[in-house]
VOGU-3710 file (C-alpha; in Angstrom, 3 decimals, decimal comma):
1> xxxxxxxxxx> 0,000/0,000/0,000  1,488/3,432/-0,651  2,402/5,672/1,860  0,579/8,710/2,299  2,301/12,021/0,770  4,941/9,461/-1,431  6,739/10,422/-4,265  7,040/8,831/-7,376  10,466/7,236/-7,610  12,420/8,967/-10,158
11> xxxxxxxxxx> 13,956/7,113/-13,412  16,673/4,645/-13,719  19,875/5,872/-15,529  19,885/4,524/-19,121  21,475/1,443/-18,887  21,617/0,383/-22,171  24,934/2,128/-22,332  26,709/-0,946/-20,900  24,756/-2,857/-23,507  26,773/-1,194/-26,178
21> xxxxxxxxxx> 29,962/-0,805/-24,610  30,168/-4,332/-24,455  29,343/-5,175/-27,744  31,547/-2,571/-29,208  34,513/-3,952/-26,902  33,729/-7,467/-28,009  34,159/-6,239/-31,707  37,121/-4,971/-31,343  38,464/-8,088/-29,692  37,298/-10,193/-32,619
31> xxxxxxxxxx> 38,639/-7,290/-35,199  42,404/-7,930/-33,657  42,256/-10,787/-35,653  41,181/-9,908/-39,394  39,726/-12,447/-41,658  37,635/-15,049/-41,155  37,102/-17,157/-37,992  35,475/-19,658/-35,848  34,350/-18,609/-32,704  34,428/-21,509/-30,030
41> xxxxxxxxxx> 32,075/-20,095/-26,950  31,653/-21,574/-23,455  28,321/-22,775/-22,247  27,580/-20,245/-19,780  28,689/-17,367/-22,320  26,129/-18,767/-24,604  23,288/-16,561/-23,134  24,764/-13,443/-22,172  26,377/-13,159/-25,772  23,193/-13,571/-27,072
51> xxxxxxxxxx> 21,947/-10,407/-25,141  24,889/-9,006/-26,166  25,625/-9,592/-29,901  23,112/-11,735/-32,056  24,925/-14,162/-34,698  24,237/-11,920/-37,661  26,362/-9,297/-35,726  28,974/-12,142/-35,635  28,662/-12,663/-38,863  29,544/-8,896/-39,721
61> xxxxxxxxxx> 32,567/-9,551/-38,028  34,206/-12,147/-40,034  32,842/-15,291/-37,442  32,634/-17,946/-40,017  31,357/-20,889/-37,610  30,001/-21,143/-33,900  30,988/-23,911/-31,970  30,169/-24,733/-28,345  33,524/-25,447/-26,103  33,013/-29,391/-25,326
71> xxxxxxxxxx> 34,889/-32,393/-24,468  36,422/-33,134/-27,755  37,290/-30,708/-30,120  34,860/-29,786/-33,523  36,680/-30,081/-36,593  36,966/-26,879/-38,515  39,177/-25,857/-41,578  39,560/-22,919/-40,692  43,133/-20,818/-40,063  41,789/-18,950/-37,236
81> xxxxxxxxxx> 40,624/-19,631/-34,080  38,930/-17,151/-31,142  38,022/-18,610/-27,791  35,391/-16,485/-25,684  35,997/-18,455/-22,519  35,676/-18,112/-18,297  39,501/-18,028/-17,122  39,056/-21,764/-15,839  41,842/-24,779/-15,919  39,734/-26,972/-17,477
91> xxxxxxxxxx> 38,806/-24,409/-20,403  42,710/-23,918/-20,677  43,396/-27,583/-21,359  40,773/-28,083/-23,748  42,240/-25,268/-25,420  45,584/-26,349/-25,540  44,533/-29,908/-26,361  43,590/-28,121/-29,535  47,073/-26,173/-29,839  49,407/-29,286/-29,447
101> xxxxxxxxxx> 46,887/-31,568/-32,115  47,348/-28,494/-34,359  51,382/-28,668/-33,622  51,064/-32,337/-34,139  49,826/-32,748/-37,152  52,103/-29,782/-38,624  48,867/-27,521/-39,282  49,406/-23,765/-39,017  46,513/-21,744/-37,433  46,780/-18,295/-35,156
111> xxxxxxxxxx> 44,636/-18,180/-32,123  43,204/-15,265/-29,587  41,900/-16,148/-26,900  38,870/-13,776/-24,800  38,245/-14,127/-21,660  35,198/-13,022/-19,721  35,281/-11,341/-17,173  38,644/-11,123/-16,614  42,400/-11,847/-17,854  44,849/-14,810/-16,717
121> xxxxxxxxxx> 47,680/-15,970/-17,801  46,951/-18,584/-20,995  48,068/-22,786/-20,818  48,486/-22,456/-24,224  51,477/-22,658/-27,085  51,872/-21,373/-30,293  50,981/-18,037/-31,930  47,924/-16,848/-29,871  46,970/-13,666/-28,355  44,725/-13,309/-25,267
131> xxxxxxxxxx> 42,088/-10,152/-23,931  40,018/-9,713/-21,101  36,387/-8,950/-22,372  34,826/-6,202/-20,388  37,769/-6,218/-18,243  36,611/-2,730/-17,036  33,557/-4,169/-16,115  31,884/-7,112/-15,358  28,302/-6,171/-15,451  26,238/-7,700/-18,086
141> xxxxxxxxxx> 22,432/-6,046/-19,129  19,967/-7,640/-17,142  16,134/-8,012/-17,916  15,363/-5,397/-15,934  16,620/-1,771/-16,567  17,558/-1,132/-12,632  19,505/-4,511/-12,628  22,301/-5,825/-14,117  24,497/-9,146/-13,094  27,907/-10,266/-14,022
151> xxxxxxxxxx> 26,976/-13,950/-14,283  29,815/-15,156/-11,778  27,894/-18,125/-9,966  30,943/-19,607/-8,514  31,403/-15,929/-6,893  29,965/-17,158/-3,360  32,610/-19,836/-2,836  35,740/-17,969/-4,070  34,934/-15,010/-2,240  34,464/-17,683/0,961
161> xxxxxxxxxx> 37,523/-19,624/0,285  40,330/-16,281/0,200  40,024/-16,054/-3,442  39,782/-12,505/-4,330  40,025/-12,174/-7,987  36,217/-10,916/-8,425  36,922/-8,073/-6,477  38,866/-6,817/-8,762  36,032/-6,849/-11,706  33,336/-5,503/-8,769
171> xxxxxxxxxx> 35,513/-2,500/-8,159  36,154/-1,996/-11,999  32,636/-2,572/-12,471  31,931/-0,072/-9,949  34,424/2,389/-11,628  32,900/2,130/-14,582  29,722/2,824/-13,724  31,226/5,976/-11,378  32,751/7,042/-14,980  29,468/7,088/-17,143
181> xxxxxxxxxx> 26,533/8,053/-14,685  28,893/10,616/-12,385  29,730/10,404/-8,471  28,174/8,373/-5,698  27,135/10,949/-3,376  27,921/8,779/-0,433  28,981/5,221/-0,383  28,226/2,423/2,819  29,061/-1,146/2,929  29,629/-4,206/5,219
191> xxxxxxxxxx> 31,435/-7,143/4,904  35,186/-8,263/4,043  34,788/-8,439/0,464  32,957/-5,332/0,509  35,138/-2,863/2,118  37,976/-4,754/-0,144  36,044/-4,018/-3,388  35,125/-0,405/-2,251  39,164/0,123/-1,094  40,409/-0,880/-4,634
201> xxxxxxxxxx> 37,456/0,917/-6,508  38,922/3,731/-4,742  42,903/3,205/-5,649  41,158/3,316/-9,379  39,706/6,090/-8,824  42,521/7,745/-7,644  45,000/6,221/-10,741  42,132/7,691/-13,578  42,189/10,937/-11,980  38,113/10,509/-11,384
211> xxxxxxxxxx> 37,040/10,096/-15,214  33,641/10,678/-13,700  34,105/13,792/-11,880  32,222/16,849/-13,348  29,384/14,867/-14,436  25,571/15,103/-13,614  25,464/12,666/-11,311  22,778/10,122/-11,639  22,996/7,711/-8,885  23,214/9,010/-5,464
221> xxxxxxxxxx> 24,511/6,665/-3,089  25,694/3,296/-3,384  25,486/0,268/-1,077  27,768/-2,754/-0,939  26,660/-5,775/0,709  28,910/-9,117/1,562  26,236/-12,399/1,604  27,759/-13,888/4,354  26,240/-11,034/6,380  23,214/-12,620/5,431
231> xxxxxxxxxx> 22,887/-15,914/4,756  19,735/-16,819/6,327  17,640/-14,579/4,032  19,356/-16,441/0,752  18,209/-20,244/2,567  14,742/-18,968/2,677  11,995/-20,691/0,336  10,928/-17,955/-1,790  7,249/-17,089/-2,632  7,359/-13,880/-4,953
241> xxxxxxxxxx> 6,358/-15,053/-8,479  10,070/-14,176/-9,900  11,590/-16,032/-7,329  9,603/-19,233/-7,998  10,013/-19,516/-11,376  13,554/-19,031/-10,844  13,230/-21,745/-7,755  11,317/-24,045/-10,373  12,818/-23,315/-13,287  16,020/-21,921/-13,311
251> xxxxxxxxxx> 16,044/-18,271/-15,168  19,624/-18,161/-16,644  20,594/-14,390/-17,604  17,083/-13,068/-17,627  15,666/-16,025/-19,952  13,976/-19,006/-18,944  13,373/-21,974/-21,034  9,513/-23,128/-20,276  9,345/-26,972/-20,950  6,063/-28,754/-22,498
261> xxxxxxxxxx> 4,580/-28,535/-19,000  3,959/-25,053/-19,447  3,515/-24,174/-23,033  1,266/-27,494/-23,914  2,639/-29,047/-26,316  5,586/-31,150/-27,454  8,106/-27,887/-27,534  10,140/-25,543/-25,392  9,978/-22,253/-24,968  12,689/-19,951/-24,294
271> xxxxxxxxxx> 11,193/-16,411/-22,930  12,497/-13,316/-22,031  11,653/-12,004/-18,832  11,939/-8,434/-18,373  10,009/-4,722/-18,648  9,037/-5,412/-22,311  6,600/-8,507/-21,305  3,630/-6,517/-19,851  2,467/-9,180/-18,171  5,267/-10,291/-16,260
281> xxxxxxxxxx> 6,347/-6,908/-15,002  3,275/-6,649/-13,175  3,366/-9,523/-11,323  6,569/-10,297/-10,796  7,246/-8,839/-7,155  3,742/-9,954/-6,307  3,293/-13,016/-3,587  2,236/-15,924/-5,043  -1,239/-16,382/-3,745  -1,944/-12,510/-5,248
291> xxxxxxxxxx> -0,880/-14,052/-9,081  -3,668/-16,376/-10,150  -6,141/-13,549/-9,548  -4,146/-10,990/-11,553  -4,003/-13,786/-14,320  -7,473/-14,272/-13,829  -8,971/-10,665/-14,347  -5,990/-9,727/-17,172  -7,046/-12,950/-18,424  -10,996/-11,874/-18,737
301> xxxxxxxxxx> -9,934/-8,202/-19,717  -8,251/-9,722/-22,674  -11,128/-11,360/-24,077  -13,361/-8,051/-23,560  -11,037/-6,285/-25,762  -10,899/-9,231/-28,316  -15,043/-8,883/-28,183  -14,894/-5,218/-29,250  -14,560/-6,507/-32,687  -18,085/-7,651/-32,747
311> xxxxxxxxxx> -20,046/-4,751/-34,309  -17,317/-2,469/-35,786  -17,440/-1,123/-39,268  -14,661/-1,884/-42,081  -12,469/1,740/-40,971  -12,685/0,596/-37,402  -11,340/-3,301/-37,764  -8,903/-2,105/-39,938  -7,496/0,112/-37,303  -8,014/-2,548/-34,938
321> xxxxxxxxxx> -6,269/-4,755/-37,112  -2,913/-2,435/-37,538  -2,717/-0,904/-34,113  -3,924/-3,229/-31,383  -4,267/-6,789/-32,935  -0,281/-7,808/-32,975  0,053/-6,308/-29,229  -3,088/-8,631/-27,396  -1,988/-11,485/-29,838  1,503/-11,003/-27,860
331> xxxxxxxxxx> -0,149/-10,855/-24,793  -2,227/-13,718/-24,481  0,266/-15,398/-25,506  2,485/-14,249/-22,760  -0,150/-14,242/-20,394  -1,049/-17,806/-21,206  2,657/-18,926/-20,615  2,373/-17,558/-17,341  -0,944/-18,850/-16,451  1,015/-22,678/-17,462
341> xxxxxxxxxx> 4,168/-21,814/-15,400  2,074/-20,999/-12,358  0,036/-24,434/-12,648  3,191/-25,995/-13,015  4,786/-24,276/-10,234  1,652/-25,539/-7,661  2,082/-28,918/-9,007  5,829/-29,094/-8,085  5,665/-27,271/-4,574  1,996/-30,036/-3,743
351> xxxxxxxxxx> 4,665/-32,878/-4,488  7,218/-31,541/-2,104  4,995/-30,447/0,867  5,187/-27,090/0,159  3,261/-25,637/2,815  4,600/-27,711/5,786  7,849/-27,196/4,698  7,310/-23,224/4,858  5,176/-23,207/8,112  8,875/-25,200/9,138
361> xxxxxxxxxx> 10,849/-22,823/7,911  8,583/-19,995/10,137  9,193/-21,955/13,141  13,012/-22,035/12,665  13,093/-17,996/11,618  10,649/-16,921/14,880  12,696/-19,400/16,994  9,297/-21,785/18,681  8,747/-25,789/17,860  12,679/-25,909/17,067
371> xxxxxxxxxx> 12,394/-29,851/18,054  9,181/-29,993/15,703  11,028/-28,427/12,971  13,844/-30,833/13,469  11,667/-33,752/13,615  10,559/-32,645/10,304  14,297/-31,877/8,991  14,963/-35,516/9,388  11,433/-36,812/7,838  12,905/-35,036/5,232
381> xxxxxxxxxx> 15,549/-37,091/5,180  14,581/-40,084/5,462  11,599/-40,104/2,823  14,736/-38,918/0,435  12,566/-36,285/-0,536  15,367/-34,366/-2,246  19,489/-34,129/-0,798  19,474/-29,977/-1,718  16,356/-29,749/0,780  17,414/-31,713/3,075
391> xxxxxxxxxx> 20,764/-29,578/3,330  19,174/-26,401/2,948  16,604/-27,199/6,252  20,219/-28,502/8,197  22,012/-25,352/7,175  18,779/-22,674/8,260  18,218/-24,619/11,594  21,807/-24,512/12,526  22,403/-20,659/11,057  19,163/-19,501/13,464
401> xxxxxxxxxx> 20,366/-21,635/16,365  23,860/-20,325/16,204  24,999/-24,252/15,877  23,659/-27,583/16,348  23,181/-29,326/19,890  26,052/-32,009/19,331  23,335/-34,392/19,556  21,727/-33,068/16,742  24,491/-32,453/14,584  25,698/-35,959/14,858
411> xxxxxxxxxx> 22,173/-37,567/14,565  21,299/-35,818/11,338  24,499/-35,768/9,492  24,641/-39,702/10,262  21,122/-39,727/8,859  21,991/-37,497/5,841  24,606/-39,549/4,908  22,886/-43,073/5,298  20,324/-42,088/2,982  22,174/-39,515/0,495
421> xxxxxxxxxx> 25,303/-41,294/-0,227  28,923/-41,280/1,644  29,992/-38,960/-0,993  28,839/-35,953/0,988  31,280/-36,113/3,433  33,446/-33,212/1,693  30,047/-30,939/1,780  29,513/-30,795/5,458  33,306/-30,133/5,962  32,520/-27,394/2,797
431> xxxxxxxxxx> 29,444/-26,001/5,135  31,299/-26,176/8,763  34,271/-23,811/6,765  31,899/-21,371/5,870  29,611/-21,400/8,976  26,860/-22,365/7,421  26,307/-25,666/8,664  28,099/-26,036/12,543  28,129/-27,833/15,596  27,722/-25,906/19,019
441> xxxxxxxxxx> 30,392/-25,830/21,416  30,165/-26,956/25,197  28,057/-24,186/26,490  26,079/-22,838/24,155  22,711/-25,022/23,969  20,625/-22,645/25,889  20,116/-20,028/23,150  16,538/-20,925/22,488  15,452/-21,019/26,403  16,735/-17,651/26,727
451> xxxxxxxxxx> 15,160/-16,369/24,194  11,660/-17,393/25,127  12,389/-16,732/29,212  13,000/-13,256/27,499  9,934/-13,093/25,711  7,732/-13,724/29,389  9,801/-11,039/31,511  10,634/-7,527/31,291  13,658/-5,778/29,276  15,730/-5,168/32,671
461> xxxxxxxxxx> 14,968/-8,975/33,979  15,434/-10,388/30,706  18,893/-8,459/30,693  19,967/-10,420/34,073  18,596/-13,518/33,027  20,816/-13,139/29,822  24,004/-11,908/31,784  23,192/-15,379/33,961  23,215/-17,363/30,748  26,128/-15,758/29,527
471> xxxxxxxxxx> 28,323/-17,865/31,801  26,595/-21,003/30,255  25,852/-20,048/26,682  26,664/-17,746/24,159  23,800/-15,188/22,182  22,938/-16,437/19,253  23,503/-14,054/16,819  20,474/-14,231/14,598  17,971/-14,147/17,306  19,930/-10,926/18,807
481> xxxxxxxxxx> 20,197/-9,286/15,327  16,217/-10,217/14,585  15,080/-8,388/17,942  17,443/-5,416/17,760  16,245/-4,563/13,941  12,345/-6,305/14,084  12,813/-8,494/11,778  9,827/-10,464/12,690  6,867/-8,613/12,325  4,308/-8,803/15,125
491> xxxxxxxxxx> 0,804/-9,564/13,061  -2,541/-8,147/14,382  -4,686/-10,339/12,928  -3,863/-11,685/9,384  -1,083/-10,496/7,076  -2,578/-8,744/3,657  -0,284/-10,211/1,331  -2,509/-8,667/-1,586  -1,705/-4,837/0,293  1,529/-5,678/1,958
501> xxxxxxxxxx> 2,507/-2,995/4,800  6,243/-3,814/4,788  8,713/-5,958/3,169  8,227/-9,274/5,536  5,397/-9,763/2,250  8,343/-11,475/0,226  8,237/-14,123/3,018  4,546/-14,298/3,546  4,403/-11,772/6,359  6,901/-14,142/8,368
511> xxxxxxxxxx> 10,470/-12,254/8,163  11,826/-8,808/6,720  14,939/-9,919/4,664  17,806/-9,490/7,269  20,101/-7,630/4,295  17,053/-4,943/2,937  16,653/-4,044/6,631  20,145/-3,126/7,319  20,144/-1,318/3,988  16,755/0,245/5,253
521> xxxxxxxxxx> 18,094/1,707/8,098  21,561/2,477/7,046  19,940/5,072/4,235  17,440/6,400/6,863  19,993/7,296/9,333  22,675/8,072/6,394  25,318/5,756/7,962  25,636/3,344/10,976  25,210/5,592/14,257  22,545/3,958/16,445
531> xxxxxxxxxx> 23,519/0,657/14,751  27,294/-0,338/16,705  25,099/-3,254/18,873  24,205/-5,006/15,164  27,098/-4,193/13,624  29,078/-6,397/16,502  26,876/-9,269/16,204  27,929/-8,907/12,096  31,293/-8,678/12,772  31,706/-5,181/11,358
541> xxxxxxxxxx> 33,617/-4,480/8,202  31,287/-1,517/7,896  31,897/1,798/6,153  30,548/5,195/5,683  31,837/8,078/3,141  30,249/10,527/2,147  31,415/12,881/-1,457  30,901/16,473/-0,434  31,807/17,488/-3,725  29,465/15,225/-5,360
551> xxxxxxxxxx> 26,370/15,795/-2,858  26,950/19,477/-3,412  26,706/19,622/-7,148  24,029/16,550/-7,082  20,622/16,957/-9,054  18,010/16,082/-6,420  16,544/13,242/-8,436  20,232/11,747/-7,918  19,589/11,693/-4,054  16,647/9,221/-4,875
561> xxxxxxxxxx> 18,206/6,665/-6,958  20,411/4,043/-5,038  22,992/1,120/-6,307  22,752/-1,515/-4,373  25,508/-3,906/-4,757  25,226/-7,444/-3,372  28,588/-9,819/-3,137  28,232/-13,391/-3,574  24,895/-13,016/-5,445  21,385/-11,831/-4,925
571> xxxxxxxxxx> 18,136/-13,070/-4,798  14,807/-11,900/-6,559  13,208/-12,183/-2,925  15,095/-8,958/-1,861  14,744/-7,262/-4,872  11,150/-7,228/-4,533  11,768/-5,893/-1,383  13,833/-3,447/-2,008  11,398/-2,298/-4,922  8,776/-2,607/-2,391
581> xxxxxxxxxx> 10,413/-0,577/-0,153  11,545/2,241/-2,882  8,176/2,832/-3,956  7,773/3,082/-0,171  10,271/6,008/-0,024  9,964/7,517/-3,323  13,196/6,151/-4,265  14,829/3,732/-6,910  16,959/1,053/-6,197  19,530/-0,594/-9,052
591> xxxxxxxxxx> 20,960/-3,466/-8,283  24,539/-4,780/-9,259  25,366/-8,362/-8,538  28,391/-11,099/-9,321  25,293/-13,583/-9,450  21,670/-14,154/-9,050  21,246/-16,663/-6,331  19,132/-18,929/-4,137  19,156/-21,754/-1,768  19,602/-24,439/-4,253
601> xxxxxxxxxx> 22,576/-22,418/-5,692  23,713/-21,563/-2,198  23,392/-25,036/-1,524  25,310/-26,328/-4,911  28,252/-24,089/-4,843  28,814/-25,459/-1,609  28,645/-28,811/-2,548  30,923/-28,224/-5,708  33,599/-25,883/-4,227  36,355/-28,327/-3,931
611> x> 35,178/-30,547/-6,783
//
């Protein structure tokens, strides 16, 4: 519901300017090597090229043939080779597999090799050539025009593990963006990686002499965000529309492919999501439960406008014909694609006891029925239901309970393994690293009887009570963090998920996204005073700068637009929050990630990061 006396959130910057950049840096890449080629592209480049540069612009260019990078190499008879490749070992091999055959067999070929998103040293021999693609910047056009992502969705565990080398394409990302839409008025952040990223964005700044200064500045402040400061929010089901289709059907760099399920019929269809389908912008930071009625009416309202034909004269179907006809054929068709994906979406979440698994999932966030919730964690388990689940309901219990009793920790990972497979031994030693998944020291097993003791007494009792515990147990830090900052909301009577009041609507009216809320109050206070008791329990790494020179000199309409800037990916949950919350304020919020994520992801790059 809008606020009374709101303002209409100003514009986004025109982002289509990194559209372009990239393509024309891409062309010139290809260019360095004149006369015809193949072009041998990795898998997960596939998509974002295609947003990029279509084949016929390849074409242009002198790209004879496309070939995917695979196993085995294609055959080609061609004297030229370009790679547009991630700077991975494996890639490298497969590339000089190619180089030594050519040496081999005594055939004479020049190579270049691209690499997105950034340079490394090549495994190859021979005459080749090698050049970062958007070195300068990572950020790819996303669907929407207030988001882009630069498609790193091994970002997470790198970042986790010591390896740094993203920050270096967040902070050039950052300085490119500082370059084309002017200064960030102010700039906050928290986290490791954050502060890092903002530090060497900085050093940049300072090296190009500020190629954006003296600019109208379009974006006003900027916000940088590590995800381990909040995990629990990314382990959350989601129930926004965007989010479940992504949950259900993996959108891969704002395209998803919608399988026979959805479309009826024997084919797939690959669909755009972004501003330009009509249907899907209006519903796609809506709750589930609020979609099948919007479908329902646009649905109806269709038809009524297909009826006006009835009774018109030969002027007015011919106008009918050339102006409106094309656009409600489009959206019917759209709008029945989405009507399929939501059937298919309540079909999937029936089968995997949707419902009890979120009313679970409630229990663990608010902190009550912890034992129920466990009992249900290892149901879970044992029915096999699915192993990404299962870890995902381990890794939330033990994230809100600051640990696992010993008991517990034992007793489920015993069961996890038993009915998962042996093989998943490396993944809990993955999750204890990063603190997502950990056993409770001696001492610290009282964190949930404190907490509701607290809830029955008064502030000053519930203080000495705590104190008392302290010599037992330790706070847990979620709990502490969800009191101090409200993140449960306390209901009178039903939550209006149709006329949400605050952002706790992108989890059913259960939980306000631990990360929005920080970045909530950090822009309302315009830094971190009044926040030092939450910023201990996150372990700091905070920051706060504000640009005199660029608040003086900034248009007003700058003041209102905000880049928020997530590290070790995002989810579409807290974008519609954040949305939710800038129409709210009267603000806009852009949003700049290394990945879009969510708990299967989460869950996966965990499970992966030493294979």
């Amino acid at each position: 519901m809008a606020a009374a006396g709101r303002r209409d959130a100003p514009e986004a910057p025109d982002f289509g300017i990194l559209k372009r950049l990239a393509r024309d840096q891409l062309i010139y890449l290809l260019e360095q090597l004149p006369g015809k080629k193949d072009l041998f592209i990795e898998a997960d480049l596939m998509s974002p090229l295609d947003r990029i540069a279509n084949v016929s612009i390849l074409k242009q260019h002198e790209v004879d043939k496309l070939y995917k990078v695979e196993t085995r190499p294609a055959p080609s008879a061609s004297d030229q080779f370009c790679f547009l490749v991630r700077p991975r070992i494996r890639t490298m091999r497969y590339i000089a597999d190619i180089v030594n055959a050519d040496k081999m067999s005594g055939r004479s070929r020049k190579y270049k090799i691209i690499f997105s998103p950034q340079k490394m040293s090549p495994a190859t021999s021979g005459p080749s050539t090698c050049s970062p693609w958007m070195r300068t910047s990572s950020a790819w056009s996303c669907p929407s025009s207030s988001a882009t992502t630069s498609c790193l969705p091994r970002a997470l565990v790198v970042l986790q593990e010591g390896d740094h080398r993203w920050i270096n394409s967040v902070a050039r990302a950052l300085q490119l963006l500082n370059s084309l839409y002017g200064p960030f008025g102010r700039a906050y952040g928290i986290g490791r990686c954050a502060k890092m990223s903002y530090e060497l964005w900085r050093d940049l700044e300072e090296e190009s002499e500020g190629d954006g200064q003296g600019r109208k500045p379009e974006i006003g402040s900027i916000f940088l965000m590590d995800r381990d400061t909040d995990y629990v929010t990314a382990l959350c089901s989601q129930v926004v529309y965007e989010g479940l289709v992504d949950d259900t059907f993996r959108i891969k760099c704002g395209s998803v492919d919608f399988g026979p399920d959805v479309t009826s019929s024997d084919k797939s269809i690959k669909v755009l999501l972004n501003a330009q389908d009509k249907v899907f912008s209006q519903i796609r930071n809506e709750h589930f439960s609020s979609v099948f009625g919007f479908l329902s009416q646009k649905s109806r309202n269709l038809q009524a406008q297909y009826d006006r034909r009835r009774g018109m004269d030969i002027k007015q179907m011919k106008n009918f014909v050339s102006q409106e006809l094309k656009g409600l054929k489009q959206e019917h068709r759209l709008l029945s694609l989405h009507i399929g994906a939501c059937e298919s979406i309540m079909k999937k979440k029936t089968k995997q006891d949707f419902q009890e698994m979120i009313k679970a999932e409630h229990s663990l966030l608010e902190g009550f029925d912890i034992r129920e919730s466990t009992s249900f964690i290892e149901e879970h388990i044992d029915r096999q239901v699915s192993p990404i689940e299962s870890l995902r309901l381990m890794c939330l219990l033990s994230i809100t309970e600051n640990g696992l009793v010993p008991k517990d920790y034992r007793s489920l990972k015993t069961q996890y393994l038993q009915s998962y497979g042996p093989e998943h031994l490396l993944t809990f030693h993955n999750l204890k690293r990063i603190g997502l998944l950990t056993e409770q020291a001696a001492g610290e097993t009282l964190t949930a009887v404190e907490s509701r003791v607290s809830k029955l007494v008064t502030d000053r009792a519930a203080g000495k009570i705590t104190d008392a515990f302290n010599s037992l147990a330790r706070k847990s830090n979620f709990r502490a963090i969800s009191k101090k900052l409200g993140l449960i909301p306390r209901l009178d009577g039903e939550y209006d998920l149709k006329m949400p009041r605050d952002m706790a609507y992108v989890f059913s009216g259960a939980y306000v996204p631990l990360s929005c809320k920080i970045i909530e109050q950090v822009l309302e206070r315009r830094g971190w005073q009044g926040l030092e008791e939450v910023l201990r329990l996150l372990n700091g790494h905070e920051f706060s700068v504000s640009d005199s020179t660029a608040e003086d000199g900034a248009a007003a309409e700058a003041q209102r637009v905000v880049l928020a800037v997530f590290l070790g990916g995002c989810t579409f949950s807290e974008i519609a929050a954040l949305r939710f919350l800038g129409k709210e304020r009267g603000c806009k919020f852009i949003f700049l990630t290394t990945a879009i994520t969510n708990s299967a992801r989460v869950m996966e790059a965990m499970s992966e990061a030493r294979a």
